[in-house]
N, C-alpha and C positions, 0 to 999 in steps of 0.2 A: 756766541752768535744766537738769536732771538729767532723765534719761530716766525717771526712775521718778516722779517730781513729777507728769510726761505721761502714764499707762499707769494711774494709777487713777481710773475712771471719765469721763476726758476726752476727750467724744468731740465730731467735726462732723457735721453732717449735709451730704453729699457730693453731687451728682449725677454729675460724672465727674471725672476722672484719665486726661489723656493727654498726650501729647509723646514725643519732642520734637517740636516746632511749630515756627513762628516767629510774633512778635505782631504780628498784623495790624492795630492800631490805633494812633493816636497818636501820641508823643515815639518810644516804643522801634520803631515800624514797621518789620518784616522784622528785627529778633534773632531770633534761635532762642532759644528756652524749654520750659518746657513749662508748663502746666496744670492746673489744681485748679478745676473751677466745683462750686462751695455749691448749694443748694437754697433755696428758700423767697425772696420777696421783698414789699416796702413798698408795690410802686407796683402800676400794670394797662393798661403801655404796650400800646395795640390795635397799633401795627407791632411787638411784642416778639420779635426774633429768637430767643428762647429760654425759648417759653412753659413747656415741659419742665419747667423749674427751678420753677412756681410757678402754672402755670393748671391747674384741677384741676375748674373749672365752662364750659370752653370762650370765655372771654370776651373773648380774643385775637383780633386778623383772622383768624388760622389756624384758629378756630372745633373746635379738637381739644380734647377734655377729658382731658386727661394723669390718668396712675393715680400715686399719690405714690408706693405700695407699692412700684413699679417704677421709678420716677425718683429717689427717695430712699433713701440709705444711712447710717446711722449709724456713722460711723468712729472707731475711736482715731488722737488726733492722729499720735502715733509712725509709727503706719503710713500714715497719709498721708505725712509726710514722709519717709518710708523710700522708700517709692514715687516719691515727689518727686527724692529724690536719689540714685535708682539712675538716672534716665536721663541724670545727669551733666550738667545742662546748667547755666549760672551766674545763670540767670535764673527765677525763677517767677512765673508770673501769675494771683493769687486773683480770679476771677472769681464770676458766679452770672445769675438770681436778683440779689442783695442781701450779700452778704460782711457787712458791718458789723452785722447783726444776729445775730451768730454772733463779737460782737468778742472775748469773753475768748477764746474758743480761737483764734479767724485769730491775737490776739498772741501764743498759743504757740505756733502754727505757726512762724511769723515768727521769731520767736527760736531756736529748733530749725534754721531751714533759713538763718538770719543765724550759728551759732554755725558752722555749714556751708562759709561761705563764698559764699550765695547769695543774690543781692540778689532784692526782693521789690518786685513793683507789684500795688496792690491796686483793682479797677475798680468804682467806687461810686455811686450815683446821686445822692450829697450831699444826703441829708435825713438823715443820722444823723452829728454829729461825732465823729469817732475820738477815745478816752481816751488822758491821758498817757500811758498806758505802751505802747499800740500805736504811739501817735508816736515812743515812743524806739528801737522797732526800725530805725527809719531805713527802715522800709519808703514806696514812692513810691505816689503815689496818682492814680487815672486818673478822674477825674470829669468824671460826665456826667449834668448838670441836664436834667430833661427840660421839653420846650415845649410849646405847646398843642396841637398838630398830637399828643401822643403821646395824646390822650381824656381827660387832664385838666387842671385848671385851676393856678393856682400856690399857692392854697392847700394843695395836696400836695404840689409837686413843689419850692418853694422853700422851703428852710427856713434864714433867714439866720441862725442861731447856726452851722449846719450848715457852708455855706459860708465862713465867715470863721471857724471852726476850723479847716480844710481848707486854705483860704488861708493862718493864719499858721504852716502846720508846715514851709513854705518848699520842699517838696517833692510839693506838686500839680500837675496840668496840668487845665484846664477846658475840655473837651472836648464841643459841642455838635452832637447831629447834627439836619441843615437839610433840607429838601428844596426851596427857592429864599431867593431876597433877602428875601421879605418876611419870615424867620422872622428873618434878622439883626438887626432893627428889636426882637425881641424878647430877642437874646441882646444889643445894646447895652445894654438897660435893666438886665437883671441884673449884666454886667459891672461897667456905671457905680455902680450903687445899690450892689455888695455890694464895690468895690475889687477884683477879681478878677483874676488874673495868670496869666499862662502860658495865654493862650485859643485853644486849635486847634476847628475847626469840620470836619464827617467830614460828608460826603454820607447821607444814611438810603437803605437799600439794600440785597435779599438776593440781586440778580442784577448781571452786570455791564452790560447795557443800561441799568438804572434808576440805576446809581453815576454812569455815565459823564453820564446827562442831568441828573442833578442837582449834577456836579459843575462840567459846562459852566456853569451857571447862575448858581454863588456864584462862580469863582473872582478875576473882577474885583473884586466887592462884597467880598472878606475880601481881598485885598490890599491893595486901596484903605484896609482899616481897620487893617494892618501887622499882622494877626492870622495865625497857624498853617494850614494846611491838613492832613487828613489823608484818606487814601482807608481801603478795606477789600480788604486785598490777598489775606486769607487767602481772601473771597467769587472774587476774579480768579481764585486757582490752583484753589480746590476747590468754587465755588460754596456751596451752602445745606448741604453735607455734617457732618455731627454730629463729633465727636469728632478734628476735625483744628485 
């Protein structure tokens, strides 16, 4: 895909651009990378660590009504990726908000920063399945189903065309965040019902007092079930801080 294919009239809508980092969740926890979070999103999780991206009527715990004008940037992809791979790192991670609602352009990103030599994890809430052709970037995908504890019901938040798209592109991890045992009771049902592979389970948490008591809580119950664990390490080194 040619730079110039990119540069007319293809833009994303941005909310930030930084790294290098390192990725505080999941399979890749503690790489260094760096950072692309999108704007705009699907759902209206009330603990949403990143109202920024998509509350714009204060309806989040954080009860802040974000201005889009200021949270939102309309980019050419080129330049996002230029940005991307000036800070040299071999990893990207397309964040948001919601990514997948913005899929024609994340798959030119993806291809632009794949023709790079940068491998690419995309972090999604699994109600929209990715198109062939963003499958074929070989970009990895970090999902994360939301449960009821996030203020809605599974009529929103599960969408099984969604998740067994995602499942068969062989390059998912299903990543569910819990705040005790009894929410595992709900992420069995989805595993079981949708065939679901690769399941790590992350504490809900934007300090490190609340990771640490919710992580004492699951850690027996998701071993016992030979499942993943992940923490949120980026919350350990910099807390609730924006743009690291």
């Amino acid at each position: 895909m040619s730079r110039q294919e990119t540069t007319h009239g293809r833009k994303i809508v941005v909310n930030e651009i930084f790294g290098p980092t390192i990725q505080g969740e999941g399979p890749s926890m503690g790489r260094i990378c760096s950072f692309v979070r999108l704007g705009g999103c699907n759902l209206t999780c009330t603990w949403c660590d990143t109202p920024y991206t998509w509350d714009w009527t204060g309806q989040s715990n954080e009860g802040t009504a974000y201005d889009p004008k200021a949270e939102l940037h309309a980019m050419h992809v080129v330049d996002v990726a230029d940005r991307l791979r000036a800070m040299d790192v071999r990893l990207v991670v397309i964040s948001g908000g919601e990514p997948l609602q913005q899929q024609q352009t994340v798959t030119l990103l993806c291809h632009m920063l794949k023709e790079s030599g940068v491998s690419v994890e995309i972090e999604t809430n699994g109600t929209i399945a990715p198109s062939p052709a963003l499958t074929a970037t070989q970009a990895r995908f970090n999902v994360s189903p939301k449960l009821r504890h996030s203020g809605m019901g599974p009529e929103r938040t599960v969408v099984p065309v969604a998740l067994r798209a995602l499942n068969a592109t062989g390059g998912a991890a299903f990543k569910f965040v819990c705040r005790g045992p009894a929410d595992l009771e709900e992420v069995d049902a989805i595993v079981a019902r949708h065939g679901l592979e690769s399941v790590w389970i992350m504490p809900e948490g934007q300090d490190q007092e609340t990771l640490t008591r919710h992580m004492s809580s699951l850690a027996d119950a998701v071993v016992a079930r030979r499942w993943n664990m992940s923490t949120r390490i980026h919350v350990q080194a910099w807390g609730n801080r924006r743009g690291v």
